[in-house]
DRENKOLTI-848373 format. One line per 2 residues: number of its first residue (from 1); their letters; for each residue x negated, y negated, z negated of N, C-alpha, C, O. Coordinates in steps of 0.1 Angstrom, whole numbers, plus 5000, padded with zeros to 4 digits. Layout:
N
NUM> a> X/Y/Z/X/Y/Z/X/Y/Z/X/Y/Z  ...
This chain:
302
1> xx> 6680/1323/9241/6680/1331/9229/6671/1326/9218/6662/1318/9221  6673/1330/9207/6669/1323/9196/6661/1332/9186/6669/1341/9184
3> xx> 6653/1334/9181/6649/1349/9173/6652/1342/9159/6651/1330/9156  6656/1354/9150/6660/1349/9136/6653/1358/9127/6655/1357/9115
5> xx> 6644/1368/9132/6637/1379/9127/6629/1374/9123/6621/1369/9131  6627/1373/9103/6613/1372/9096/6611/1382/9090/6620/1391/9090
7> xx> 6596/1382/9083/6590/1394/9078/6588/1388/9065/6584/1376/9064  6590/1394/9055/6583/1397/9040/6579/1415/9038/6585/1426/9038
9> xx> 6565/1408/9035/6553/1418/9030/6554/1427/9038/6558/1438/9034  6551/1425/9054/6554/1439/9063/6566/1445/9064/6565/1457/9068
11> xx> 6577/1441/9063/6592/1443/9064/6600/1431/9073/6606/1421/9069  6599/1436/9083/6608/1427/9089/6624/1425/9088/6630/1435/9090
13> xx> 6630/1416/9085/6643/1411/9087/6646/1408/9099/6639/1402/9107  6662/1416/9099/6672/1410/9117/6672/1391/9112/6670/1382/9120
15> xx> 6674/1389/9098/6675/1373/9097/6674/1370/9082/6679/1378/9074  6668/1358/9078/6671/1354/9065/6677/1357/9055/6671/1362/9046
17> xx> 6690/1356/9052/6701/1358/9048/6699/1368/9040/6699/1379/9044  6697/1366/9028/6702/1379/9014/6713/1376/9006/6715/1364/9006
19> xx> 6720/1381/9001/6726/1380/8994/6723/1378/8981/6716/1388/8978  6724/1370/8971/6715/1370/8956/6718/1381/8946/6729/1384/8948
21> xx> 6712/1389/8937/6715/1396/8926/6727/1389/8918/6728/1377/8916  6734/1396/8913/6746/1395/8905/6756/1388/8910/6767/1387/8904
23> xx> 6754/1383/8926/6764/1377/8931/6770/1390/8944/6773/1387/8955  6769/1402/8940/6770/1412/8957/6769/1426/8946/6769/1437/8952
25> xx> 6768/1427/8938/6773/1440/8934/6761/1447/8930/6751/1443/8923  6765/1463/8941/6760/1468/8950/6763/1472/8961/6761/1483/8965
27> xx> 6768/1461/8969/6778/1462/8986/6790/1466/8986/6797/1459/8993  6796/1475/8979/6805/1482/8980/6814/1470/8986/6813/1467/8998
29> xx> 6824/1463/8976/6832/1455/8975/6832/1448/8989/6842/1446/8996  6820/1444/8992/6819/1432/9001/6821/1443/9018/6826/1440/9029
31> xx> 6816/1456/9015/6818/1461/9027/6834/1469/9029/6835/1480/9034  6844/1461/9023/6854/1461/9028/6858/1452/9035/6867/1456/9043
33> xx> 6853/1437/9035/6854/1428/9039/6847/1428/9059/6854/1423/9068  6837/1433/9061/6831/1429/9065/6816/1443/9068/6811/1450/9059
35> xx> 6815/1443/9080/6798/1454/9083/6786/1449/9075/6778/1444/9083  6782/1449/9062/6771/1447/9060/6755/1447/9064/6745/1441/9061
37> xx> 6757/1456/9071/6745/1458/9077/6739/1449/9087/6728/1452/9091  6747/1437/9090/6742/1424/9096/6736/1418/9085/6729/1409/9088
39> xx> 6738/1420/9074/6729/1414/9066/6709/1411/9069/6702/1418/9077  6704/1401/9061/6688/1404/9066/6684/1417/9056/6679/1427/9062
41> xx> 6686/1419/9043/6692/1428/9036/6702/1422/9023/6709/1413/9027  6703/1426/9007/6705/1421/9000/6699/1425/8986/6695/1436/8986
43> xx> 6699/1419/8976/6692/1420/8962/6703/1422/8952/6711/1414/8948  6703/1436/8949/6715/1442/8941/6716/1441/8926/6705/1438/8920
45> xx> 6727/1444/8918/6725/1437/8907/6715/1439/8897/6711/1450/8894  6713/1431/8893/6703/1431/8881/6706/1443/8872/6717/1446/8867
47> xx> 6691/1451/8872/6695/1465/8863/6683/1464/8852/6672/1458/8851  6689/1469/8845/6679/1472/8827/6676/1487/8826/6678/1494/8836
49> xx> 6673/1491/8818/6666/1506/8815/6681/1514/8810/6686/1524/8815  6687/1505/8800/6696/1514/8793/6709/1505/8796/6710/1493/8793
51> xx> 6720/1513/8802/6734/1501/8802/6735/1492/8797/6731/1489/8786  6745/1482/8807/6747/1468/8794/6762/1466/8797/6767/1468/8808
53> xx> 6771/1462/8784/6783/1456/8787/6782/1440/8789/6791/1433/8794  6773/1437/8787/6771/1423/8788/6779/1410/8779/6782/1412/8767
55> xx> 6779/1405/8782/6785/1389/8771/6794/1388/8768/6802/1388/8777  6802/1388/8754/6815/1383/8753/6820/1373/8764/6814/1365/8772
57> xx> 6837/1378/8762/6843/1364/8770/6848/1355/8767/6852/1357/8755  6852/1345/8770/6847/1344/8782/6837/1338/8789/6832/1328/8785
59> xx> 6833/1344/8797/6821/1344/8802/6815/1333/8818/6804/1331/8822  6828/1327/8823/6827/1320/8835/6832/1308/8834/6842/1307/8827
61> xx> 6826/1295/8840/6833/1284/8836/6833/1275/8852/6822/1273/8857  6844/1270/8857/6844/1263/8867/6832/1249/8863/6828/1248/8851
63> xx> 6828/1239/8875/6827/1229/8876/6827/1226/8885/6828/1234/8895  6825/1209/8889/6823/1204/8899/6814/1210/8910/6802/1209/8906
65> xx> 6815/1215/8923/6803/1215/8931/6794/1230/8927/6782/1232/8931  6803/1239/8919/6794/1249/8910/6802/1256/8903/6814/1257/8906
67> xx> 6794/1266/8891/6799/1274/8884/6790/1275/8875/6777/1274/8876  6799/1280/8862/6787/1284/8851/6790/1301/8844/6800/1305/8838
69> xx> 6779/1307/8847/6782/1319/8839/6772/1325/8831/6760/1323/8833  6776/1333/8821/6771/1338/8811/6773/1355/8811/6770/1360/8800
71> xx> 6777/1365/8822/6779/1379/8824/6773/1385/8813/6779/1392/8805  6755/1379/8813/6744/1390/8805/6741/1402/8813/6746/1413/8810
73> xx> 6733/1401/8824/6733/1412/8828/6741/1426/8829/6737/1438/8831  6751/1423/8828/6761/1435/8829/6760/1450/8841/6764/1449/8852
75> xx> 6755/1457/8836/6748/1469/8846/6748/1484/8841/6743/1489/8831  6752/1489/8850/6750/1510/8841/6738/1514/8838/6737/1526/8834
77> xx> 6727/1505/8838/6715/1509/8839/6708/1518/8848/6713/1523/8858  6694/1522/8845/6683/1526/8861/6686/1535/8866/6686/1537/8878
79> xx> 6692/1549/8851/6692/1556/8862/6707/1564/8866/6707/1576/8869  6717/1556/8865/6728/1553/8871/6729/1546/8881/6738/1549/8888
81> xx> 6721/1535/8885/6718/1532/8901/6710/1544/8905/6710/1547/8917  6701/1554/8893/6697/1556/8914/6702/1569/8915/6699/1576/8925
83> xx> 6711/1575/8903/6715/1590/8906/6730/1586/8915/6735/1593/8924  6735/1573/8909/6749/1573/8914/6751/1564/8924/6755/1569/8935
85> xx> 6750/1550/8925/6752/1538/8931/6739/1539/8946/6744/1541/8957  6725/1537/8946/6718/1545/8958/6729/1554/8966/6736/1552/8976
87> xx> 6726/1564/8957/6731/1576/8966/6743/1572/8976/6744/1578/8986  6756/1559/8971/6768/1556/8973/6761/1544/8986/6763/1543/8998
89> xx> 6754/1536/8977/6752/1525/8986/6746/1531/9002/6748/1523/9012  6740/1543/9003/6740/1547/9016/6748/1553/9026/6744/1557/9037
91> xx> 6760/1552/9021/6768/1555/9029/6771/1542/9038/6771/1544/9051  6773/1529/9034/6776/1519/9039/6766/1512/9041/6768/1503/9049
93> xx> 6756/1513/9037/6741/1502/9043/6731/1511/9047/6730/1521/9040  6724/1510/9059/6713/1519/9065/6699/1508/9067/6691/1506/9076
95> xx> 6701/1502/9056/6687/1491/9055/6683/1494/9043/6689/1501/9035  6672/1488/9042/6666/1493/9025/6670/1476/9022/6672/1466/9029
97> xx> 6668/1480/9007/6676/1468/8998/6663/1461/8988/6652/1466/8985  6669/1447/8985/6656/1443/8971/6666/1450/8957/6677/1451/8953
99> xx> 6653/1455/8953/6656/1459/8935/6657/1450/8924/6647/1453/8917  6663/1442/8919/6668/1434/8915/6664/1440/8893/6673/1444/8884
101> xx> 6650/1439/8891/6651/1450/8879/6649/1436/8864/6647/1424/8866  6650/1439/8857/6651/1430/8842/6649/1437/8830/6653/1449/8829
103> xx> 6643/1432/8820/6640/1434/8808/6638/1432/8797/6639/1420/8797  6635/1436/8784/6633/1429/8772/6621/1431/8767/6618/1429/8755
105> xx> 6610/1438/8778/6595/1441/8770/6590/1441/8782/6597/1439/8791  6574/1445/8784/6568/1448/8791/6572/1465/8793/6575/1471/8804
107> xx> 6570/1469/8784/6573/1482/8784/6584/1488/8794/6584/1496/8803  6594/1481/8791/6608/1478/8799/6608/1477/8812/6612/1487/8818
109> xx> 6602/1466/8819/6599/1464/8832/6595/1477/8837/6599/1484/8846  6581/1479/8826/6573/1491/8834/6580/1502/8837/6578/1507/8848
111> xx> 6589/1509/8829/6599/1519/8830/6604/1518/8844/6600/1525/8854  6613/1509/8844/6625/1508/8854/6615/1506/8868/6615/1514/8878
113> xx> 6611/1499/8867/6598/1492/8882/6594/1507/8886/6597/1513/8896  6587/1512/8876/6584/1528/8882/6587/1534/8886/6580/1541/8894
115> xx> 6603/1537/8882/6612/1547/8888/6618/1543/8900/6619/1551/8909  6620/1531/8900/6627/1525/8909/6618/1525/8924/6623/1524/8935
117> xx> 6607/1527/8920/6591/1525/8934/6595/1537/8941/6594/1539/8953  6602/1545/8932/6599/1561/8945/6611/1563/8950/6615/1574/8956
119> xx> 6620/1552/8947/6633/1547/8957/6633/1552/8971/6644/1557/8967  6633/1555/8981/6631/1554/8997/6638/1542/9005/6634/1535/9015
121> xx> 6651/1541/8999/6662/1529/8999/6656/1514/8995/6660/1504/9001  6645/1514/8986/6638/1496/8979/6633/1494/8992/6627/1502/8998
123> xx> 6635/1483/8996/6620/1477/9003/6608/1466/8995/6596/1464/8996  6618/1460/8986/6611/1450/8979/6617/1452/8960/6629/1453/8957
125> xx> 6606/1451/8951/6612/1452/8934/6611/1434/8933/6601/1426/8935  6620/1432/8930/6621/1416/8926/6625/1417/8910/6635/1421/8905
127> xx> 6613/1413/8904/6611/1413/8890/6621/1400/8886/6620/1390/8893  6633/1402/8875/6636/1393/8873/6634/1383/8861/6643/1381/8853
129> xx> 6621/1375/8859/6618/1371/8847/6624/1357/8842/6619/1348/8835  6639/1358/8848/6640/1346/8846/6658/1343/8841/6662/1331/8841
131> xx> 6664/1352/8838/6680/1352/8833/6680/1345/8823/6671/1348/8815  6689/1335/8820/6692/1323/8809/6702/1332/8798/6705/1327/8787
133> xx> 6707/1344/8803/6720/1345/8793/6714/1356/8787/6722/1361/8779  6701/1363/8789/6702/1376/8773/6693/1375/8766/6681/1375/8769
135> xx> 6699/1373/8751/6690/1370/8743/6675/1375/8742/6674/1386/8746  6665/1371/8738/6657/1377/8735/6648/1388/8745/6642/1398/8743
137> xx> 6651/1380/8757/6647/1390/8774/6640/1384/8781/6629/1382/8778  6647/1380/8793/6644/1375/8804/6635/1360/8801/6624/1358/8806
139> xx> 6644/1350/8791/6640/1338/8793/6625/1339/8785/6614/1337/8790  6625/1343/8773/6612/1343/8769/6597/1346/8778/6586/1340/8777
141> xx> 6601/1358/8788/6590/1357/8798/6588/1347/8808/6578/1344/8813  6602/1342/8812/6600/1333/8824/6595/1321/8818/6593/1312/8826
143> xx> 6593/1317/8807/6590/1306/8806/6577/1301/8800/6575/1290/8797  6570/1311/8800/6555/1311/8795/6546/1322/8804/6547/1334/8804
145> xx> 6537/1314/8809/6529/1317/8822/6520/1331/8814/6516/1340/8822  6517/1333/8803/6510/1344/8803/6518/1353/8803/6514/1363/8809
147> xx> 6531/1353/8799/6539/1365/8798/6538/1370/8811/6536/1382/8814  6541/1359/8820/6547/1359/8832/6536/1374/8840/6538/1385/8845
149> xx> 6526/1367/8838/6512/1368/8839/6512/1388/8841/6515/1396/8850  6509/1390/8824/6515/1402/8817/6525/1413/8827/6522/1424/8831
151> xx> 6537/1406/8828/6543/1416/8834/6542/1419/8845/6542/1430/8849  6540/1409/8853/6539/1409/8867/6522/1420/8868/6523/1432/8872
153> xx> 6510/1415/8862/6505/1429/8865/6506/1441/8858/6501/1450/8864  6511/1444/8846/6517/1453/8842/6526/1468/8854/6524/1480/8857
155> xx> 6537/1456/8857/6550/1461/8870/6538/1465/8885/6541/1475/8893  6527/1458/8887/6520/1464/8898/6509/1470/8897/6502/1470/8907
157> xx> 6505/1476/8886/6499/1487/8879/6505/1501/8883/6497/1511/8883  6518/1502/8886/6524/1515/8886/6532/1516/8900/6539/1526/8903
159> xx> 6528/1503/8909/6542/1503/8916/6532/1505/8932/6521/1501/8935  6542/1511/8941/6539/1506/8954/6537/1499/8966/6529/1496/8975
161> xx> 6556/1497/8960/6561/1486/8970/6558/1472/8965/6552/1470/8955  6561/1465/8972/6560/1448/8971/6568/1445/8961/6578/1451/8959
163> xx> 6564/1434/8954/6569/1429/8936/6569/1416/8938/6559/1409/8936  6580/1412/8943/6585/1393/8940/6592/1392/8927/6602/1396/8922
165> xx> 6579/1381/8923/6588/1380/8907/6596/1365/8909/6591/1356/8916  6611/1363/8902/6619/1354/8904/6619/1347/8892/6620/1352/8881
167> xx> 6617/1335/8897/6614/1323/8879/6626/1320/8877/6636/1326/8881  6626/1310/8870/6636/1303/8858/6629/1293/8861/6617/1291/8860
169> xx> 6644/1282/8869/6638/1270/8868/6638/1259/8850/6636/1248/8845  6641/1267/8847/6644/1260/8832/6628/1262/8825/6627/1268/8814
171> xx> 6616/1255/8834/6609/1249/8829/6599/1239/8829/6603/1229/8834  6585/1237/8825/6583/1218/8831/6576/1220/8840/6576/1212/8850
173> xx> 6569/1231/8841/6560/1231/8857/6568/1246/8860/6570/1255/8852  6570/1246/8871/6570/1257/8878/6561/1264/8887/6561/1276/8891
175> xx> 6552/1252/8889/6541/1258/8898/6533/1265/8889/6528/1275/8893  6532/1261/8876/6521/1269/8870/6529/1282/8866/6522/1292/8864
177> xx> 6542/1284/8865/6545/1300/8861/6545/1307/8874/6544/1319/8874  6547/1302/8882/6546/1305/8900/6527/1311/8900/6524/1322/8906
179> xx> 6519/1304/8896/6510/1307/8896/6497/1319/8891/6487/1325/8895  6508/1319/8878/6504/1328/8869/6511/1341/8880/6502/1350/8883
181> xx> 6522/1343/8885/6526/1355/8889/6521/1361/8900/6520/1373/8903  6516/1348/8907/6505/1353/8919/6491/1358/8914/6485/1364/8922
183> xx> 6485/1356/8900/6473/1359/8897/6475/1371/8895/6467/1379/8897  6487/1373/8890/6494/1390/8879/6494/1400/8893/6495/1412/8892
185> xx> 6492/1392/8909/6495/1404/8915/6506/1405/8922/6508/1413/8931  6513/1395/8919/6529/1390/8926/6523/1392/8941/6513/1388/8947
187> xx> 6535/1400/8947/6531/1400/8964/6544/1388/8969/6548/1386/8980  6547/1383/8960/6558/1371/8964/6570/1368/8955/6577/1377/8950
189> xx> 6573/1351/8954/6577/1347/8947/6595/1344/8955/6598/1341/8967  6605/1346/8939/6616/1342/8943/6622/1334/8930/6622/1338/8918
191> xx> 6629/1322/8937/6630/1312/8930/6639/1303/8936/6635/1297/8946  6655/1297/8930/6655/1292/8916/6663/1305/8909/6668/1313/8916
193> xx> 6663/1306/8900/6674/1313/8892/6678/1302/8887/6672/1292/8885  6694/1304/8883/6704/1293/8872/6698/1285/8867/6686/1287/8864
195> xx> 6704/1272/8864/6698/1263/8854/6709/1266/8843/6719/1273/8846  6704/1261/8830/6708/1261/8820/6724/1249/8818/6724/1237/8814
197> xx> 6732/1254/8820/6744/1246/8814/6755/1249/8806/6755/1260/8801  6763/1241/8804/6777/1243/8794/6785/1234/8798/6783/1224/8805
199> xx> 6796/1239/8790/6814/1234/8792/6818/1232/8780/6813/1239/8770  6829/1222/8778/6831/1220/8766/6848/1217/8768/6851/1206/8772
201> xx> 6858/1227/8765/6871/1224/8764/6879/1213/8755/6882/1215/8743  6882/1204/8762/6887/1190/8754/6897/1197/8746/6894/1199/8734
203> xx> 6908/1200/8751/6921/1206/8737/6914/1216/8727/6918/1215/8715  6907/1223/8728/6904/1235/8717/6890/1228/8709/6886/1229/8697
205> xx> 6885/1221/8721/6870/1210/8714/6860/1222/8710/6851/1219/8702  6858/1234/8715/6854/1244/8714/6847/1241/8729/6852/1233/8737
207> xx> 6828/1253/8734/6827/1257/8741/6830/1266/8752/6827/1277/8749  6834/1265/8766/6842/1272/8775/6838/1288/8773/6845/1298/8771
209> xx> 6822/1287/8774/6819/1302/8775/6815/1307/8763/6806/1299/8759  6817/1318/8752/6818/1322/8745/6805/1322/8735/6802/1322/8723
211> xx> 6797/1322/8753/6782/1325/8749/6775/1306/8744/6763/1303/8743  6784/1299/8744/6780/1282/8745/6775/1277/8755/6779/1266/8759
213> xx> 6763/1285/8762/6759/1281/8775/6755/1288/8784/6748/1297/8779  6755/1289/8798/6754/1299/8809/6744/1292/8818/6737/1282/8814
215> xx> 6743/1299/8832/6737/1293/8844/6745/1290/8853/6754/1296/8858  6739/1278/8854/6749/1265/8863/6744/1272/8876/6732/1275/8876
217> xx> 6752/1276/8889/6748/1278/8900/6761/1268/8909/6771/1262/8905  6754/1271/8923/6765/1265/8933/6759/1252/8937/6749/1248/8930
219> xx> 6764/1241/8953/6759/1234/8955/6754/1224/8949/6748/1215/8956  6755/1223/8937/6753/1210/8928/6736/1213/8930/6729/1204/8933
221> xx> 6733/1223/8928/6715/1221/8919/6709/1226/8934/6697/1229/8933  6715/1228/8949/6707/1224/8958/6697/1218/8960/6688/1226/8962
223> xx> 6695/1208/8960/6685/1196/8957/6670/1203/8949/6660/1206/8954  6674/1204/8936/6668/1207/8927/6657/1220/8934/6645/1220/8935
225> xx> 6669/1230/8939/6665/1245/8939/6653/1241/8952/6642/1247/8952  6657/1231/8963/6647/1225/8974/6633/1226/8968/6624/1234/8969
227> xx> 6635/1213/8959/6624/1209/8956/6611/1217/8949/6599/1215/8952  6617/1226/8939/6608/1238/8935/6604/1247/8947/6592/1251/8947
229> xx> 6610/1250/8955/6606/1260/8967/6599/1256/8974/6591/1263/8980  6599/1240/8977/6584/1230/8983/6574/1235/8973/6565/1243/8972
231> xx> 6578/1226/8966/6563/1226/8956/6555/1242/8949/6543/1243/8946  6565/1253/8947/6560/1263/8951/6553/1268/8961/6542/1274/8958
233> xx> 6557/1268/8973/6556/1272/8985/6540/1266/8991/6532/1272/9000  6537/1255/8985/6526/1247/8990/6515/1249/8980/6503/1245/8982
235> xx> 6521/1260/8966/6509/1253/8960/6503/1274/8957/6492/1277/8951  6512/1283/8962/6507/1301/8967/6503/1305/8975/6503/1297/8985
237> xx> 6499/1314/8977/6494/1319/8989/6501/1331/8994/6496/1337/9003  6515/1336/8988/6520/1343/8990/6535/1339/8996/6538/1328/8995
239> xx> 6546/1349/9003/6557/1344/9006/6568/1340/8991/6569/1344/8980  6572/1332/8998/6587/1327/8988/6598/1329/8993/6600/1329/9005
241> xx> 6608/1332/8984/6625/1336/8987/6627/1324/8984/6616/1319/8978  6639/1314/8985/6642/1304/8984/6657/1307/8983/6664/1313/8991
243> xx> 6661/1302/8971/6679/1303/8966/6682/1291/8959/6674/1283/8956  6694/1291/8955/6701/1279/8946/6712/1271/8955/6709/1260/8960
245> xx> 6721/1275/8957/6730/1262/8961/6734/1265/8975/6741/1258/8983  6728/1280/8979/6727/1281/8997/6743/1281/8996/6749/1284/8987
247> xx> 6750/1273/9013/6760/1277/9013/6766/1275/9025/6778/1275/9028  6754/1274/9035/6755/1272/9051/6744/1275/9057/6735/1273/9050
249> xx> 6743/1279/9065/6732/1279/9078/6724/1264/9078/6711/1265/9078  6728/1252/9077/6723/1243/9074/6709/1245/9064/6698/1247/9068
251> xx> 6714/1245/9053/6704/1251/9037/6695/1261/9040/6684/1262/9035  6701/1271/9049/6693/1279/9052/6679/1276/9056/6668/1280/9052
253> xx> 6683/1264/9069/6674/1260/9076/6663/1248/9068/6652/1245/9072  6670/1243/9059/6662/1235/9052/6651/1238/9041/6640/1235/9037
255> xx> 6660/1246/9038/6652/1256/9024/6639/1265/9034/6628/1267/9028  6640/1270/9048/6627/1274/9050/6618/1260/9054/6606/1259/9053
257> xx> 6625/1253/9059/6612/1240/9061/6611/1235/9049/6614/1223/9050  6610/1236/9037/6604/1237/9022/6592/1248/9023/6581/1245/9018
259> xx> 6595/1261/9029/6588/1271/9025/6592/1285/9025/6586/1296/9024  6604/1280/9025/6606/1294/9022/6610/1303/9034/6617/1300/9043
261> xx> 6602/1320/9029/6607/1327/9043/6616/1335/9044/6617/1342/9054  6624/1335/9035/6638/1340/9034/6647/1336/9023/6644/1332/9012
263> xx> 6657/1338/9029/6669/1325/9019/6677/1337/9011/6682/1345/9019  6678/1339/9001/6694/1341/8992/6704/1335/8987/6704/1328/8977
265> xx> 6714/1337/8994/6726/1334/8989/6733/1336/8978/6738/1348/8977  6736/1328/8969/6743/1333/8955/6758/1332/8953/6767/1339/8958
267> xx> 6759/1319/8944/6774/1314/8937/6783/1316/8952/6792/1325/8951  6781/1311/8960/6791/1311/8976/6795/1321/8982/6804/1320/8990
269> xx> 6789/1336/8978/6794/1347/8980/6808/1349/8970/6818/1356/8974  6808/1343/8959/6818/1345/8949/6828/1334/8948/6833/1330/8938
271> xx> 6829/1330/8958/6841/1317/8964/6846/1322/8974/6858/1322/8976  6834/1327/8986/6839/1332/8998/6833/1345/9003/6822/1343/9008
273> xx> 6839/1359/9003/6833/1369/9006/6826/1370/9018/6818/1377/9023  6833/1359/9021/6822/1365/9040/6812/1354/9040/6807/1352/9051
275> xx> 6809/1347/9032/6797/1336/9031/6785/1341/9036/6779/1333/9042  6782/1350/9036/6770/1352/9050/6769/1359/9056/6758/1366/9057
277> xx> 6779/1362/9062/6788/1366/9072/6784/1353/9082/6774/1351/9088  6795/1347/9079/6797/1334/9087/6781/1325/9090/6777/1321/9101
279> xx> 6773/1322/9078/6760/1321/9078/6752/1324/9091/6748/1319/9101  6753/1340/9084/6746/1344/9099/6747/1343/9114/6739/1342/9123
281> xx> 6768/1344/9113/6765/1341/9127/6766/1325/9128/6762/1320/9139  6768/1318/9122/6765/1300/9129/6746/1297/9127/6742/1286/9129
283> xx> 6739/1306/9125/6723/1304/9124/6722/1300/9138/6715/1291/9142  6728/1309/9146/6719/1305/9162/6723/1291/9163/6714/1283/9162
285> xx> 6737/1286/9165/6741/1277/9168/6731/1263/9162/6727/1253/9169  6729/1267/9147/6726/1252/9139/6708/1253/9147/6703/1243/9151
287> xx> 6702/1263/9147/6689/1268/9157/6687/1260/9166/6678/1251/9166  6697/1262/9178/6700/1253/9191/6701/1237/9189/6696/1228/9196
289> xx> 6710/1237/9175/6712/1221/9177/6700/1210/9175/6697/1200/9181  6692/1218/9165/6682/1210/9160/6668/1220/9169/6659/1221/9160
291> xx> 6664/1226/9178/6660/1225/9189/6648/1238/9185/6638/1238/9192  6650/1250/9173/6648/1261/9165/6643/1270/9176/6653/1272/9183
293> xx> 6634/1275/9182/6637/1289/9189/6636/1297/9179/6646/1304/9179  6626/1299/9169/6619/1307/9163/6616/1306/9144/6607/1302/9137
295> xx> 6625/1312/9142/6625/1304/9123/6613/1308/9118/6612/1305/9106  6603/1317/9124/6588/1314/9117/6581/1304/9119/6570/1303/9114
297> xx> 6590/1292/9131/6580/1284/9132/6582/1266/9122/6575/1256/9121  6593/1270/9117/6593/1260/9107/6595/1261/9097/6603/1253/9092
299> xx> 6588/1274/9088/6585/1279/9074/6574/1266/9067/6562/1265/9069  6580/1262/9060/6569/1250/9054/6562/1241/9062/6550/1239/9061
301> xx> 6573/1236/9073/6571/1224/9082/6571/1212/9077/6567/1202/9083  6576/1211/9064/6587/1195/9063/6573/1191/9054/6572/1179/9049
């Protein structure tokens, strides 16, 4: 037997495995497919204070090895998750979930973070300072370490539960905005979000996505997403989520010998609904082969 059970911030997981924000809804969908509650849990969609219709379309662009999208946060806002979607989401999941919250101010964060703490359903608020597609939001904070700084203690000024803030790798150090968010208070960091890309349609000679450019996800920026989750991972003193590119049990296993102590899954849920489904159960297997009892024991091995 093999144990697959990790903990972030005093919360144990049956296993790694999350599902990423904006790639899983809020369960519904997926738990037609499939019992979610084998999940380790999941990180539901990205919510703002006041609804969003989100980005002109079109908004999705194939590539190689990946995908590019520009949605914009598209969401009913906070308190339509928790008067409506909560209340729904527990019919089908009996685990508590990450809060997946976003903003255009400090002010903003603090709102939604607040309300969202006296959830019973949150186990973890995962600040999202780091969305490439809404103007004038997300990327501004993720990419300058005082902001970062700012919200992050701002958001744990008011809050109770544990607050992983998630970067934007779209920038030149990442350890220092990683750094700043552990000074702010961060009880743990989650990272990569999208890189910055675009499509360019040869017959129309126009931009694919409406918005010109989106976040590149999918196995292509694996690599990439590795390497920030090492050099994160090594340089906090707090846990790390590790995402970008997951799309097997393999990645799984690699991305914690980087550091990280729990993995999310993104773009691969939206190719294949049972993507960690399947994940989870080939974990023991790939465990056994490479000679694993215990996946806390090679959290930031490599």
């Amino acid at each position: 037997m093999v144990n697959t059970k990790v903990t972030l911030s005093g919360w144990e997981l049956d296993n790694p495995v999350i599902p990423a924000s904006g790639t899983f809804n809020f369960g519904k969908e997926f738990a037609d497919f499939y019992d979610i509650n084998m999940l380790g849990t999941f990180s539901f969609k990205g919510t703002t204070r006041e609804p969003r219709f989100g980005n002109p379309t079109p908004r999705i662009a194939e590539t190689p090895m990946g995908m590019i999208n520009s949605v914009g946060l598209q969401n009913p806002g906070i308190h339509a998750v928790i008067e409506h979607e909560l209340p729904e989401l527990k019919k089908i999941f009996n685990k508590k979930v990450i809060a997946n919250i976003s903003g255009y101010s400090v002010e903003e964060y603090v709102y939604c973070c607040q309300l969202i703490d006296k959830e019973e359903q949150v186990g973890i608020i995962e600040v999202n300072v780091s969305c490439p597609n809404v103007h004038g939001g997300g990327m501004a904070f993720g990419t300058d370490p005082k902001n970062v700084y700012e919200v992050t203690k701002a958001v744990k000024a008011v809050t109770t539960k544990p607050v992983y803030v998630k970067l934007s790798p779209n920038v030149t150090d990442i350890v220092e905005i990683a750094k700043a968010a552990e000074a702010g208070g961060a009880d743990g960091i989650s990272l990569i979000n999208t890189l910055l890309g675009m499509r360019i349609d040869l017959k129309t000679k126009k931009p694919v996505i409406a918005n010109k450019m989106g976040g590149f996800s999918g196995p292509a920026i694996f690599p990439v997403a590795l390497r920030m989750v090492y050099q994160v991972a090594h340089a906090v003193n707090i846990p790390v989520i590790g995402m970008g590119g997951v799309s097997s049990a393999e990645d799984v296993i690699e991305m914690m010998m980087a550091g990280a102590t729990a993995v999310q899954v993104g773009a691969a849920n939206l190719v294949n609904p049972y993507a960690c489904k399947e994940i989870i159960e080939d974990l023991p297997r790939v465990m056994e082969k490479y000679g694993i009892k215990d996946l806390n024991d090679i959290i930031g091995i490599a």
